[in-house]
Each structure stands twice: as C-alpha cells, then as structure tokens.
ROSE-4610 file (N, C-alpha, C; in Angstrom, 1 decimal, always signed):
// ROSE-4610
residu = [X/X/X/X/X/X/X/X/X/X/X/X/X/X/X/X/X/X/X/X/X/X/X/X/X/X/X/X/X/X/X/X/X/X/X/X/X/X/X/X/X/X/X/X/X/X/X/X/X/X/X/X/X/X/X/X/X/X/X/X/X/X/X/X/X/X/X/X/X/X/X/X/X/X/X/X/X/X/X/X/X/X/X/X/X/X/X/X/X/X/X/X/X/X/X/X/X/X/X/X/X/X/X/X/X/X/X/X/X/X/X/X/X/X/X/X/X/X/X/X/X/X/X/X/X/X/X/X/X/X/X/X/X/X/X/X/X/X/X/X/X/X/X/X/X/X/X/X/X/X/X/X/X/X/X/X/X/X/X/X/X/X/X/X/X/X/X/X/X/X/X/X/X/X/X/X/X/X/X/X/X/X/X/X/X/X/X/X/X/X/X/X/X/X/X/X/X/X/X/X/X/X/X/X/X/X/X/X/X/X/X/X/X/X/X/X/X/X/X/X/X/X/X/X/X/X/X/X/X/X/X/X/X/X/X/X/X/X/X/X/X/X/X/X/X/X/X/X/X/X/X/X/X/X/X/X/X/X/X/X/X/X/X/X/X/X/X/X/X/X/X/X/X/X/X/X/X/X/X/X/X/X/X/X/X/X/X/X/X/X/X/X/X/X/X/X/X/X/X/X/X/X/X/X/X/X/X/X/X/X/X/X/X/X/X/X/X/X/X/X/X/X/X/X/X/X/X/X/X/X/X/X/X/X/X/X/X/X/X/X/X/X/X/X/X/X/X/X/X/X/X/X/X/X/X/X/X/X/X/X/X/X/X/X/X/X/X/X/X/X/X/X/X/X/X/X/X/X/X/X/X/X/X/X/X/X/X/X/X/X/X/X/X/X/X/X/X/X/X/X/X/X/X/X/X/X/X/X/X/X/X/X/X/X/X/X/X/X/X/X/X/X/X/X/X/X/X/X/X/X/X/X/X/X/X/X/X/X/X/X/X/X/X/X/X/X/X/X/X/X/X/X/X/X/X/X/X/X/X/X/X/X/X/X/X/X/X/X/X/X/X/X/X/X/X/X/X/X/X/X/X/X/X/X/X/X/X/X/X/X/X/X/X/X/X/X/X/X/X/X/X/X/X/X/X/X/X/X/X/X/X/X/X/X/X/X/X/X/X/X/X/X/X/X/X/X/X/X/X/X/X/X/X/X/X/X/X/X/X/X/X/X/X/X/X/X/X/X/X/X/X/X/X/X/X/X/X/X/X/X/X/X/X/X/X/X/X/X/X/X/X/X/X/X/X/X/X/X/X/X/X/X/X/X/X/X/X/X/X/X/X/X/X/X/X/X/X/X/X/X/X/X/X/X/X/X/X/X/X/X/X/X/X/X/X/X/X/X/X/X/X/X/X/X/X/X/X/X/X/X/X/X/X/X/X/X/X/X/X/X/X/X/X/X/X/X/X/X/X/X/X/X/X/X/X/X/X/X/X/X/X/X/X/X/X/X/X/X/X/X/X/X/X/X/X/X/X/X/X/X/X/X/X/X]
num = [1/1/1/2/2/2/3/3/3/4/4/4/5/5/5/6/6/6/7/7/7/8/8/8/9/9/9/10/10/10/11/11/11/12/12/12/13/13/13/14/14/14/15/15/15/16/16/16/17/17/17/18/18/18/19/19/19/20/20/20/21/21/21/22/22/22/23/23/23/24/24/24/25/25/25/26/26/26/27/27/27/28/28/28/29/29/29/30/30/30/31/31/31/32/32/32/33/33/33/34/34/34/35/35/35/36/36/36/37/37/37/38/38/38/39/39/39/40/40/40/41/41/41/42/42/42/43/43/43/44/44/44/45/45/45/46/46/46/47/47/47/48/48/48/49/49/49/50/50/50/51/51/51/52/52/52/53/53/53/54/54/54/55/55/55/56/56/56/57/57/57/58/58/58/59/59/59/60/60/60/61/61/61/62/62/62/63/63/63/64/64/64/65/65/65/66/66/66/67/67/67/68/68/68/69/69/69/70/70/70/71/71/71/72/72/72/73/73/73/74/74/74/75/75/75/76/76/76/77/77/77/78/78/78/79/79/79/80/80/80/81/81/81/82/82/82/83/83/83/84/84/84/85/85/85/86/86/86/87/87/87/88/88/88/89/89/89/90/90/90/91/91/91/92/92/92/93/93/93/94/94/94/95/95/95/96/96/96/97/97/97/98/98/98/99/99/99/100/100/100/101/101/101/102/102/102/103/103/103/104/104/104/105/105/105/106/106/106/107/107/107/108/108/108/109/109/109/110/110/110/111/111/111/112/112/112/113/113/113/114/114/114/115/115/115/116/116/116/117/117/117/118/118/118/119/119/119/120/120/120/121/121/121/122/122/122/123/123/123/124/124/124/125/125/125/126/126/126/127/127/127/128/128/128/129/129/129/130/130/130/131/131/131/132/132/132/133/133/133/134/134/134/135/135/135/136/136/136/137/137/137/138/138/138/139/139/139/140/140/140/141/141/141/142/142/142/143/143/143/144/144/144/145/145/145/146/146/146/147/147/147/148/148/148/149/149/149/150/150/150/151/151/151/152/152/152/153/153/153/154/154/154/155/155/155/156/156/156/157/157/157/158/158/158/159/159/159/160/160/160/161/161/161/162/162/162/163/163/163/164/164/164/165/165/165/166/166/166/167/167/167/168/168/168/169/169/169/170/170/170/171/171/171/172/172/172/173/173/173/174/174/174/175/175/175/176/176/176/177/177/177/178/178/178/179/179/179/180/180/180/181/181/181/182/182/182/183/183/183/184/184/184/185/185/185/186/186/186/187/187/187/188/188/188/189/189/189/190/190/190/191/191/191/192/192/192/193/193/193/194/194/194/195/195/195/196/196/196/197/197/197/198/198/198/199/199/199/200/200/200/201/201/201/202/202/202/203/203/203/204/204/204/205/205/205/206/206/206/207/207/207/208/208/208/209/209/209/210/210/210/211/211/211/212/212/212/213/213/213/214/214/214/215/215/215/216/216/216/217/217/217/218/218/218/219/219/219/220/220/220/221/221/221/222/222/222/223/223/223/224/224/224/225/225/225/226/226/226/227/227/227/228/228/228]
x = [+186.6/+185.7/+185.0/+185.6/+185.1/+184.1/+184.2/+183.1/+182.3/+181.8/+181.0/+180.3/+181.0/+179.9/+179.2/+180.4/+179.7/+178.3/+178.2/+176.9/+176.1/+176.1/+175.1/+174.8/+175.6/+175.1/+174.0/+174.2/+173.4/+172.5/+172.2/+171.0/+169.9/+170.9/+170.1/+169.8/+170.1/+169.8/+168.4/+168.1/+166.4/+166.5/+165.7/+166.2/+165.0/+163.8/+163.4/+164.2/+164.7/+165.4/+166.8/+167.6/+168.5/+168.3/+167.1/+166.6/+166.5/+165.7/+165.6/+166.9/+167.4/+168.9/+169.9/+169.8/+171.0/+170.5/+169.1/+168.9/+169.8/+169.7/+170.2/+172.3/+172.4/+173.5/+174.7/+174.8/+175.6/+176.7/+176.9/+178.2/+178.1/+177.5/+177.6/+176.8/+177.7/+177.0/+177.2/+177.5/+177.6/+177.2/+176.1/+175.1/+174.3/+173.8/+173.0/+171.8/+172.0/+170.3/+170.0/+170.9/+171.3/+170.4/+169.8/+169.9/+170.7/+170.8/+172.3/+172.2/+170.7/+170.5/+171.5/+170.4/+172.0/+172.9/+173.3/+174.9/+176.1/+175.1/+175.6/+175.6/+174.6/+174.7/+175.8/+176.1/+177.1/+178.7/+178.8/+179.7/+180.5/+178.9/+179.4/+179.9/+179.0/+179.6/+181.3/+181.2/+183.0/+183.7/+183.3/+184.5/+184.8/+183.7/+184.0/+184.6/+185.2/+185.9/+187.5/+188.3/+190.0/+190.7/+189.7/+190.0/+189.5/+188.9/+188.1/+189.4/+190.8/+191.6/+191.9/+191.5/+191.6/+190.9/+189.4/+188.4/+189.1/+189.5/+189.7/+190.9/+191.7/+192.5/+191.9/+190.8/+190.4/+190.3/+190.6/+190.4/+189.6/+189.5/+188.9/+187.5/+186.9/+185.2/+184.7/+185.1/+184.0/+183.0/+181.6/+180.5/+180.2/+179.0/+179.8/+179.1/+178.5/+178.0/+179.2/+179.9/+181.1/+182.1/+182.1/+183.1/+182.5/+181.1/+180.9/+181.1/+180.3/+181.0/+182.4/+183.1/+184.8/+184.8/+184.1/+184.4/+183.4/+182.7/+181.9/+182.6/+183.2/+184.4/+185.3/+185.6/+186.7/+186.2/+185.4/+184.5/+183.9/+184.2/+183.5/+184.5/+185.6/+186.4/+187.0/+187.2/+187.8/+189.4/+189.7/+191.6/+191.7/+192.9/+192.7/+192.6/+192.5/+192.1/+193.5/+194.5/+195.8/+195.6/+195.5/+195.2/+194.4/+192.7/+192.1/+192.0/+192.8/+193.0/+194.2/+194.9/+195.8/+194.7/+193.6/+193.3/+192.0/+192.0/+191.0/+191.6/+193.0/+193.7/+194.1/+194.1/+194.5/+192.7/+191.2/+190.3/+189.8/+189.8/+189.5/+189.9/+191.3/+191.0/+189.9/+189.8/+188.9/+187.4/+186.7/+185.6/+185.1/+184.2/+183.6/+182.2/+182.1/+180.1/+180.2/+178.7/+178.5/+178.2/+177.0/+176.7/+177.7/+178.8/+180.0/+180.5/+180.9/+181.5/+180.5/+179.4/+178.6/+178.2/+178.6/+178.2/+179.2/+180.7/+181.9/+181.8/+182.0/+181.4/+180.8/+179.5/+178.5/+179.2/+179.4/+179.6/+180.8/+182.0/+183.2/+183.7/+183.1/+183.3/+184.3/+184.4/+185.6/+185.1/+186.0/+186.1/+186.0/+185.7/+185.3/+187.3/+187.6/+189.3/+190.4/+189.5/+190.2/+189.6/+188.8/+188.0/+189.7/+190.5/+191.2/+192.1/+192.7/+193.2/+192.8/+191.6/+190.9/+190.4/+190.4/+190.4/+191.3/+193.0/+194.1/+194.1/+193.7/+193.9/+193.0/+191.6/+191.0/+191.2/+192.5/+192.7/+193.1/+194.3/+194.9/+193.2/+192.4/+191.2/+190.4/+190.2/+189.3/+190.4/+191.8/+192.5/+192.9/+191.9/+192.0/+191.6/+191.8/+190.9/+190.2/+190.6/+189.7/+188.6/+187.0/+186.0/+185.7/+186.2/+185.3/+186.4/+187.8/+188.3/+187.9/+187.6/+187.1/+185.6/+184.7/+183.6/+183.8/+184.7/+185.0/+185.1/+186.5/+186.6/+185.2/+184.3/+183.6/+182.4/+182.5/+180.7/+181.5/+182.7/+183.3/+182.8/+183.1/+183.2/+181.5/+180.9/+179.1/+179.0/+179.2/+178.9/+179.0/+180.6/+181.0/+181.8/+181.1/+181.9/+181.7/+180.2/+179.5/+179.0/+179.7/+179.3/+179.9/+179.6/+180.1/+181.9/+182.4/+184.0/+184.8/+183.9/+184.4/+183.8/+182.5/+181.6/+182.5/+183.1/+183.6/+185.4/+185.5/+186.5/+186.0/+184.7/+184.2/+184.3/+183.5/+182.7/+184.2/+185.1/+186.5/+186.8/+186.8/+187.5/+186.5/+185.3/+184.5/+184.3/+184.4/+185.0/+186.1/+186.9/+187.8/+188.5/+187.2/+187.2/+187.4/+188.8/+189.0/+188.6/+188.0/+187.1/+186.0/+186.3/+184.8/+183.8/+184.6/+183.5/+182.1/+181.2/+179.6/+179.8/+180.2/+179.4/+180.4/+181.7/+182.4/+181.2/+180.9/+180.3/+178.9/+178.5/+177.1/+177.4/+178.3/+178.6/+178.7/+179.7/+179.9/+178.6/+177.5/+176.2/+175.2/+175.4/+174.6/+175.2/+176.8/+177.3/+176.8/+176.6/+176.4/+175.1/+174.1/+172.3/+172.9/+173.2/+173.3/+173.7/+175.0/+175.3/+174.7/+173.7/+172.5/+171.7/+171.5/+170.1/+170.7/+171.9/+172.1/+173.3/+173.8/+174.0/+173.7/+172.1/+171.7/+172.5/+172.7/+173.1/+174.7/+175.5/+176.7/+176.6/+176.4/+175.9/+175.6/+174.8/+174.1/+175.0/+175.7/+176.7/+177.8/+178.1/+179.0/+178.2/+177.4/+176.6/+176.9/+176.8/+176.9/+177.9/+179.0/+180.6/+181.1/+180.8/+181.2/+182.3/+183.0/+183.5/+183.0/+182.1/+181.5/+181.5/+181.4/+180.7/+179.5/+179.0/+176.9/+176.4/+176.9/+176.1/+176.2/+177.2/+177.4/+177.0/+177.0/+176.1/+174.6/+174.2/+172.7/+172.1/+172.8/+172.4/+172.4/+173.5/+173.2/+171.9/+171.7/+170.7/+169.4/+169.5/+167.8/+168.1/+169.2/+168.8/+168.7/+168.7/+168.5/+166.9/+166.2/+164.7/+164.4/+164.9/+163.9/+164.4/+165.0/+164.9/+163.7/+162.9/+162.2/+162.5/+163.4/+163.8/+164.7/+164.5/+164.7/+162.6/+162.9/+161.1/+160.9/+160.1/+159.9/+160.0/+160.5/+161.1/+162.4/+163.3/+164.6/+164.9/+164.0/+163.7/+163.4/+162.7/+162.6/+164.0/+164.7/+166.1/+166.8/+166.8/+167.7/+167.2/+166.2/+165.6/+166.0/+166.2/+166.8/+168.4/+169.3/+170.5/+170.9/+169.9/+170.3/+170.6/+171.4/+172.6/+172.5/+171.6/+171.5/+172.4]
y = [+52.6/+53.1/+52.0/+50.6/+49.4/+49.3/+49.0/+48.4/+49.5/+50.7/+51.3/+51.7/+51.3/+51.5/+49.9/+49.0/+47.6/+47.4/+48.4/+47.9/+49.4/+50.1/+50.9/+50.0/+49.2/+48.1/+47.5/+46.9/+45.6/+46.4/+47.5/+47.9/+48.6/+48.8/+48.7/+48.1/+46.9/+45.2/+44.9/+44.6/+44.2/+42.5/+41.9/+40.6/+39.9/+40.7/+40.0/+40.4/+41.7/+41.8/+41.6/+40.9/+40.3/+39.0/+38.3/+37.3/+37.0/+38.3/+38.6/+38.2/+39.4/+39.8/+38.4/+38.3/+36.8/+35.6/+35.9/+35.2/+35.4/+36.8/+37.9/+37.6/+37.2/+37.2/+36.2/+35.1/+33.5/+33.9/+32.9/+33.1/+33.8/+34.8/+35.5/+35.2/+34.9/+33.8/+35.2/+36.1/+36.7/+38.8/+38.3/+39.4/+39.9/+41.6/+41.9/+42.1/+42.8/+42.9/+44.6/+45.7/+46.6/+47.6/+48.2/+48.9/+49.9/+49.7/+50.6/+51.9/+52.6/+53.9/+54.6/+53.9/+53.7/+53.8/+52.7/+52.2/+53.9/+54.2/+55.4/+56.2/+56.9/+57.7/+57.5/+56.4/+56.0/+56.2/+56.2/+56.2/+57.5/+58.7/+60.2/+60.2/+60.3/+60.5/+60.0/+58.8/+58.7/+58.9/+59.3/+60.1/+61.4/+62.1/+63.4/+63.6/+62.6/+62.0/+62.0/+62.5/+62.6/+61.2/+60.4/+58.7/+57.8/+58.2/+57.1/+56.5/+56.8/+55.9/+54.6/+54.9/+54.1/+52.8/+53.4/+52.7/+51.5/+51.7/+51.2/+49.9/+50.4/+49.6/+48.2/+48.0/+47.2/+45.8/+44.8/+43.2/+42.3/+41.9/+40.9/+41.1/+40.0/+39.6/+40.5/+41.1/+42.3/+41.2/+41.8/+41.9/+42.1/+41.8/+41.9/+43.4/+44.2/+45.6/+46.6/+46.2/+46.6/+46.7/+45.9/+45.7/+46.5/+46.6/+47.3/+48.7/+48.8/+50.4/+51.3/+50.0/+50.3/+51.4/+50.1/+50.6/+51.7/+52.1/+53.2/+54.5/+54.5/+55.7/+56.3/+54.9/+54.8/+55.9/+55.8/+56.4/+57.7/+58.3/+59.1/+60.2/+59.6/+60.5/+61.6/+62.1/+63.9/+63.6/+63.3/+63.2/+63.2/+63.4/+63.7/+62.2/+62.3/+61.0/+59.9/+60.3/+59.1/+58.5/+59.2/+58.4/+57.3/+58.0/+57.2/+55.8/+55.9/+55.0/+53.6/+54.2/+53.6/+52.9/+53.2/+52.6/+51.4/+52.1/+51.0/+50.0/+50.1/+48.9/+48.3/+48.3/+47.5/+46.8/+47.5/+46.8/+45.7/+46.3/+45.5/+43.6/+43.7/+42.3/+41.4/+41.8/+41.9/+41.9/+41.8/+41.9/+40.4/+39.8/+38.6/+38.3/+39.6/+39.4/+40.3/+40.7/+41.1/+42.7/+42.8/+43.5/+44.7/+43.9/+44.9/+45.7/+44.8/+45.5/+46.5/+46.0/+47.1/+48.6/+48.2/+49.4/+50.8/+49.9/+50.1/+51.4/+50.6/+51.3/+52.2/+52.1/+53.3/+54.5/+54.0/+55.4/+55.9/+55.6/+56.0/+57.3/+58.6/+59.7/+60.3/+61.3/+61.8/+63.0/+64.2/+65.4/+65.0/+65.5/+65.4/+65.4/+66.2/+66.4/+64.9/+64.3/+63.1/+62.3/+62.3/+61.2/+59.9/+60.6/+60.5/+59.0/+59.7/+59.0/+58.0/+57.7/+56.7/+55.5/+55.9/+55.0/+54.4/+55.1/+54.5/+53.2/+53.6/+53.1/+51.7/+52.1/+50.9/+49.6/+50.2/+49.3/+47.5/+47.6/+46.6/+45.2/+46.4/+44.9/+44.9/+45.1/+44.8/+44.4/+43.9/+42.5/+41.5/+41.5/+40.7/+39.4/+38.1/+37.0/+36.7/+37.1/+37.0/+37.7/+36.9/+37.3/+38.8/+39.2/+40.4/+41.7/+41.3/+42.5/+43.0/+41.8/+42.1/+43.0/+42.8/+43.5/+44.6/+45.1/+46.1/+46.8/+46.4/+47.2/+47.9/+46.7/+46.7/+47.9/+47.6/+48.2/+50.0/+49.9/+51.5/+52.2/+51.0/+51.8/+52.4/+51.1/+51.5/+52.7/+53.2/+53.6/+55.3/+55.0/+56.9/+57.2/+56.6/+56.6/+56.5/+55.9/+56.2/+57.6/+57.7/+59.5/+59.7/+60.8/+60.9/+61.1/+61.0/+61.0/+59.8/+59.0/+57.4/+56.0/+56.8/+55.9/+54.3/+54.9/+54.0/+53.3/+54.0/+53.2/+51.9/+52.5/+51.5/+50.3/+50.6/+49.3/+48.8/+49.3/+48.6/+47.3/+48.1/+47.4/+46.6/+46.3/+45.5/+44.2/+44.3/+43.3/+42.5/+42.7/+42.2/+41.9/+42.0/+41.6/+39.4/+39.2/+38.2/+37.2/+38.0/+36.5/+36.2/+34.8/+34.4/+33.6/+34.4/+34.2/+34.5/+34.0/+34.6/+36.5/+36.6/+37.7/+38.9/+38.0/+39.1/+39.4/+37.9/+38.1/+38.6/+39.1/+39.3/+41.2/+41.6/+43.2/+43.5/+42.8/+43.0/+43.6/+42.2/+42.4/+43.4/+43.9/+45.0/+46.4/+46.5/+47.6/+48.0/+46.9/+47.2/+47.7/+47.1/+47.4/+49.4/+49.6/+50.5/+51.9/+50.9/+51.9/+52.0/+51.3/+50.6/+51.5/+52.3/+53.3/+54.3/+55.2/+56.2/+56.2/+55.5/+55.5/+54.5/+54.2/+52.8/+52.6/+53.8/+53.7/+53.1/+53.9/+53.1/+51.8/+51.2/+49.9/+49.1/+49.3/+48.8/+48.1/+49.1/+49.5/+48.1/+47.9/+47.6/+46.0/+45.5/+44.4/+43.6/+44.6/+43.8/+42.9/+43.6/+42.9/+42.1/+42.5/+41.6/+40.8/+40.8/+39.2/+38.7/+38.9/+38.5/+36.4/+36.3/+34.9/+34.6/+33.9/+33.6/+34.1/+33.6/+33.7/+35.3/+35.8/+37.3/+37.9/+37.7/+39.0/+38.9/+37.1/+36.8/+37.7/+37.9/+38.3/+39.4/+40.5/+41.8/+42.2/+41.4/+41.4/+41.4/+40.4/+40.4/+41.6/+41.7/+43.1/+44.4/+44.7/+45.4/+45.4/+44.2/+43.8/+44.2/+43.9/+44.1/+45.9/+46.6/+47.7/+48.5/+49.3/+50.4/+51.6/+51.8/+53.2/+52.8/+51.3/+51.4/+50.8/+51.9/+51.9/+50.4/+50.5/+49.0/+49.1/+50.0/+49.5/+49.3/+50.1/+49.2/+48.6/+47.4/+46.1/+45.6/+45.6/+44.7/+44.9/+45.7/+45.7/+44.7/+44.5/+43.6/+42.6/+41.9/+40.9/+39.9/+40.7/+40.0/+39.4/+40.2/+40.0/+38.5/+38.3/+36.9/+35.9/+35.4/+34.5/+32.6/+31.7/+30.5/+29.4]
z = [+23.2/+22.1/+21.4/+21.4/+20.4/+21.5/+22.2/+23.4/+23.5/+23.4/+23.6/+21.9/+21.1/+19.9/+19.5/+19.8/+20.2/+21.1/+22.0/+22.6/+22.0/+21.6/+20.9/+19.9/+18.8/+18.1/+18.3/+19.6/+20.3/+20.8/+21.0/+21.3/+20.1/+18.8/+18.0/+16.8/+17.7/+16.7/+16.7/+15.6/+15.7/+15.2/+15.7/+15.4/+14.1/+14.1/+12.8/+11.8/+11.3/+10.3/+10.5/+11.5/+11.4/+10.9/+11.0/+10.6/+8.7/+8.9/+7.4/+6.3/+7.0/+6.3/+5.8/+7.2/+6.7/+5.8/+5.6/+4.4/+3.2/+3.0/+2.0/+1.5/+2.8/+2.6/+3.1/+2.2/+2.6/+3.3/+4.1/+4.6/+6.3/+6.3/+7.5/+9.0/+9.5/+10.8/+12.2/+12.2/+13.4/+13.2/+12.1/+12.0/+13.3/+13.7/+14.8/+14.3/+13.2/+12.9/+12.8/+12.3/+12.7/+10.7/+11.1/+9.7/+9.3/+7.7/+7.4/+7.4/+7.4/+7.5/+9.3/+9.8/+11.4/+11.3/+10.8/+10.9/+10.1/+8.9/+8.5/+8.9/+10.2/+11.0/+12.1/+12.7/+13.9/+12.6/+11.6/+10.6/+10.5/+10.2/+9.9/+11.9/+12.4/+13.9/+14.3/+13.9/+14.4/+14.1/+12.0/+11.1/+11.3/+12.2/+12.8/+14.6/+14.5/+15.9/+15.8/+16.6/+16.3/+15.9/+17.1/+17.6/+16.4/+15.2/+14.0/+14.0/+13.7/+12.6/+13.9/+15.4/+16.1/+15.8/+15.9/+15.7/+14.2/+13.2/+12.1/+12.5/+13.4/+14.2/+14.4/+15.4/+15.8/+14.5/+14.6/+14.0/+14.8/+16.1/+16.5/+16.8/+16.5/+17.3/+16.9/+15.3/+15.0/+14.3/+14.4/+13.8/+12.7/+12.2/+10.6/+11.0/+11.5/+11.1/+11.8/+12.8/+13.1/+11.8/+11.1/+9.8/+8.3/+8.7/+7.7/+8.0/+9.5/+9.8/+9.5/+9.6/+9.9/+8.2/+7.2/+5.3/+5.2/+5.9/+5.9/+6.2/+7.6/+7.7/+7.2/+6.1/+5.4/+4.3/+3.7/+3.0/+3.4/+4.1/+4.9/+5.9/+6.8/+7.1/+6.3/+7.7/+7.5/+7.0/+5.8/+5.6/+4.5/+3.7/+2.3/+1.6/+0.6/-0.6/+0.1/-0.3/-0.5/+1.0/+2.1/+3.5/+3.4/+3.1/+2.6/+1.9/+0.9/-0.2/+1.2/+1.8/+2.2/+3.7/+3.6/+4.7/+3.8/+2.6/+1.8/+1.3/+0.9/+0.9/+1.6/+2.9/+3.8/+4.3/+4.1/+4.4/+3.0/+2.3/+0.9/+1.2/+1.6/+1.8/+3.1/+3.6/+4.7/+4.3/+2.9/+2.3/+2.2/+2.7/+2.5/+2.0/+1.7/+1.6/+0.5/-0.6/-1.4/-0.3/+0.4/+1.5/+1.9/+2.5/+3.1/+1.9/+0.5/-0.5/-1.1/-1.4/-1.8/-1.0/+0.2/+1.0/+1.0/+1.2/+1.2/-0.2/-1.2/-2.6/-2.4/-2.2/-2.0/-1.5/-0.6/+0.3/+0.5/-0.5/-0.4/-1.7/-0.7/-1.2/-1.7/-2.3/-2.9/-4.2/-4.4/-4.8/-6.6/-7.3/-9.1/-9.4/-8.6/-9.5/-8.9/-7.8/-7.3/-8.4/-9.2/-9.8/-10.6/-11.4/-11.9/-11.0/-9.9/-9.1/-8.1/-8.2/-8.0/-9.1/-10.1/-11.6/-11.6/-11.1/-11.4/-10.1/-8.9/-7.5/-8.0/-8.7/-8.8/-9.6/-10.8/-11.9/-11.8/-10.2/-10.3/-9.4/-9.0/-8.6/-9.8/-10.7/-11.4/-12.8/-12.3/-13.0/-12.0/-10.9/-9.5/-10.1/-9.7/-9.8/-8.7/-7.2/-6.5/-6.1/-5.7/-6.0/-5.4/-4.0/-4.1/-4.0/-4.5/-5.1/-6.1/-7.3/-8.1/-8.0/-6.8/-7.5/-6.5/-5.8/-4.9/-6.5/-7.3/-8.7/-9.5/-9.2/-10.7/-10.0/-8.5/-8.2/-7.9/-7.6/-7.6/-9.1/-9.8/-11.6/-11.7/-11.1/-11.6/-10.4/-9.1/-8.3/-8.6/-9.4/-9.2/-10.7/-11.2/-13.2/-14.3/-13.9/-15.3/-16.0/-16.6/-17.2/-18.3/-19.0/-20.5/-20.3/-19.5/-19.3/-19.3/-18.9/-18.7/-19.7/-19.7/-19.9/-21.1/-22.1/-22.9/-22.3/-21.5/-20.2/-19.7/-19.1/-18.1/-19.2/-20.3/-20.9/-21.8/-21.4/-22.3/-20.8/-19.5/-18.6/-18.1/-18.2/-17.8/-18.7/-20.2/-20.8/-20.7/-19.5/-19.3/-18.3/-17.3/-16.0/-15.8/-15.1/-15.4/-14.7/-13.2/-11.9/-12.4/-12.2/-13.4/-12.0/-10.3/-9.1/-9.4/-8.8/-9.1/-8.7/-7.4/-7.1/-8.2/-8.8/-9.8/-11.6/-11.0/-12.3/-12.4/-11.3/-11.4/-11.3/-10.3/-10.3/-11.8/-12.4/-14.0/-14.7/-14.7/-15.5/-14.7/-13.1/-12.6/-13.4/-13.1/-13.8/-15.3/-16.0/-17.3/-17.4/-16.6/-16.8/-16.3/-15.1/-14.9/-16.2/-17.0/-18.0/-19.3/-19.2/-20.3/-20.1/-19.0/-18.2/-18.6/-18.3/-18.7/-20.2/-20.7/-22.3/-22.5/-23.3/-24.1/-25.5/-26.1/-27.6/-27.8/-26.3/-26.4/-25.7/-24.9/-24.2/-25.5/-26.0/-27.0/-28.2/-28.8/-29.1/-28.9/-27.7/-27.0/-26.5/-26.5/-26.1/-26.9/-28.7/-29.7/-30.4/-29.8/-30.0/-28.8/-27.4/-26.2/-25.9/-25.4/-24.9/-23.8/-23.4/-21.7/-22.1/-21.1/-21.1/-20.9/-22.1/-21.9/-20.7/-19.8/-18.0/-17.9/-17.9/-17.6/-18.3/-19.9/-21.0/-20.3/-20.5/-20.6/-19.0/-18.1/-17.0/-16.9/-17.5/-18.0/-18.6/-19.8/-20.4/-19.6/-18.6/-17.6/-16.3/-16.2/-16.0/-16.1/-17.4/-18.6/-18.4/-18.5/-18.8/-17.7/-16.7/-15.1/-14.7/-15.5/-15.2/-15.2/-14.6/-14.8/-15.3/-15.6/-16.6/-17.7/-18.1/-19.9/-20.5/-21.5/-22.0/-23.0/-23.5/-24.2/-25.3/-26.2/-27.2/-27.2/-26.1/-26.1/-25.6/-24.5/-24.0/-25.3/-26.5/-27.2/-28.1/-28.2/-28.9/-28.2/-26.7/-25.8/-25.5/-26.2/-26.2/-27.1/-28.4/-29.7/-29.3/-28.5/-28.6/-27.5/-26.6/-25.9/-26.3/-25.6/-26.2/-25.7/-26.8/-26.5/-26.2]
C-alpha cells in the first residue's frame, strides 16, 4: 500500500512548485512538489479504506507529503474521536515544519459535542515548550474555537503560552489577529492588559494591520497600542 500511494505521489509531483515551496518551508530537504488540494483528495480516499490505520503505521523514507498525508487521515478517518486523538498523539511528535502542523490542524475534524474533549486533549501542548507542540496547540485553538463559547478561554491560554520558539510565537500572534476579526471589542479588550512579549504582541498587532476584514478605524485603534 506505501509503495503504491508513494508512486501516485511521484507522479503527481510538479517540480516548479516543489521548487517554489521549499522556499516556503526551512528545513525540508525531501519535498515532491505535490499540491495539498491532492494530497487531500488521496487523504479522504484512504480514510475511507479498512487498511488507513496501516497506512499510518508506516515510519521510514516518508516524504514529507507522505507525512503530511499520514496527519491528514488522522483528521479525516472513519473512527470515533478517542482513536483518533490516540493516533494524533503518537504523530504530533513527528511535526517538524510549520506546513505539516498547520495542515494537520486544519483538517482535523470533529462533531460540536466533541468540541469539549478536545480543549481538554489540547491543554497539555499549548503548556509544551517545544516548538511545534506548542503551535499544534495554538493553531487547533485559532482553527476550531474561536466563538462566543471559548473566545475568552482562548485569549486566557494564549497569554500563557510558554515556547518562546519562533514558529510558537508567531501561531500565538496569527491566532490572536484571527480572534481580533471575529471579536475586536474583546481582543481589544485583552491587547490592553497582555503579558505577551514585545515580539509576539508587536506581531499580533501587524497582523491585525495586514488583515482585510478589520476596517480602518480599528486599524487606527491598533496602531496606538504598539509596543517600543
């Protein structure tokens, strides 16, 4: 099964935008060149297969679109939540790229009444110090939790996110712009008192500014609050 979705891969590797990509993303030396819209489609296909939890088996000479595939199913298979969860903690450490975790994130589905049990699952990485448990935590929270039920959760636990890694600290200030778009008054609110560190508010803040759906008068509110 590895060998035969391994070369559907390789045949739908494109090499300028493998080219592209790995600009995109430090570290990763054994990229195909594969787009994710694909890779999602080969994703739903094997989670609807008896053999996926096989597929997740596999460790060696994966690829990095192989490995993102793998957190894609994970996300995506036919099994209840707690299986799930038991197959996300065993890939979570296995995260080396912003790319894989954010995709992972994205696409890791789940029912409104699991919401609960997944906040709890997520708590102990987002008091991780390493870098991309931490933003596995942080990009879940922006991904599937920003809403009037959480909203002043999130922005308690994201104050207090303790990896002070770049890519922890940059999920942190994406999460916040995101909950700056849909509650500005509590964000706002909540910008004002902070414990972030300069680098992490100040970066919240520019992406706050580089958003297209905050208007300009409350770009000019979040203009005043930057931090010298």
């Amino acid at each position: 099964m590895q060998e035969r979705i391994k070369q559907e891969l390789y045949s739908l590797a494109e090499s300028d935008f493998q080219r592209f990509s790995s600009t995109l993303i430090p570290g990763v030396n054994n990229m195909l060149g594969v787009r994710l819209p694909k890779l999602r489609l080969i994703a739903k296909r094997i989670a609807r297969e008896d053999d996926w939890r096989m597929y997740l088996e596999q460790r060696e000479n994966l690829t990095f679109e192989e490995t993102m595939l793998q957190g894609m199913i994970i996300g995506c298979a036919k099994a209840d939540l707690e299986e799930r969860l038991h197959y996300a903690e065993d890939f979570i450490p296995r995260i080396s790229n912003w790319a894989v975790c954010d995709s992972f994130c994205n696409d890791f589905a789940f029912k409104k009444e699991e919401r609960e049990r997944v906040w709890f699952f997520l708590q102990p990485y987002l008091e991780d110090y390493r870098e991309f448990f931490a933003r596995v935590g942080v990009v879940m929270l922006l991904s599937h939790f920003v809403s009037e039920g959480y909203i002043e959760r999130i922005l308690m636990r994201l104050d207090k996110v303790p990896c002070e890694a770049f890519y922890a600290k940059m999920s942190v200030a994406w999460a916040l712009s995101v909950c700056f778009v849909k509650f500005p008054e509590k964000t706002l609110a909540y910008l004002h008192g902070s414990n972030l560190d300069n680098i992490t508010y100040n970066k919240a803040l520019q992406k706050i500014l580089d958003s297209r759906r905050v208007d300009a008068e409350r770009k000019m509110q979040v203009r005043r609050l930057k931090r010298k």
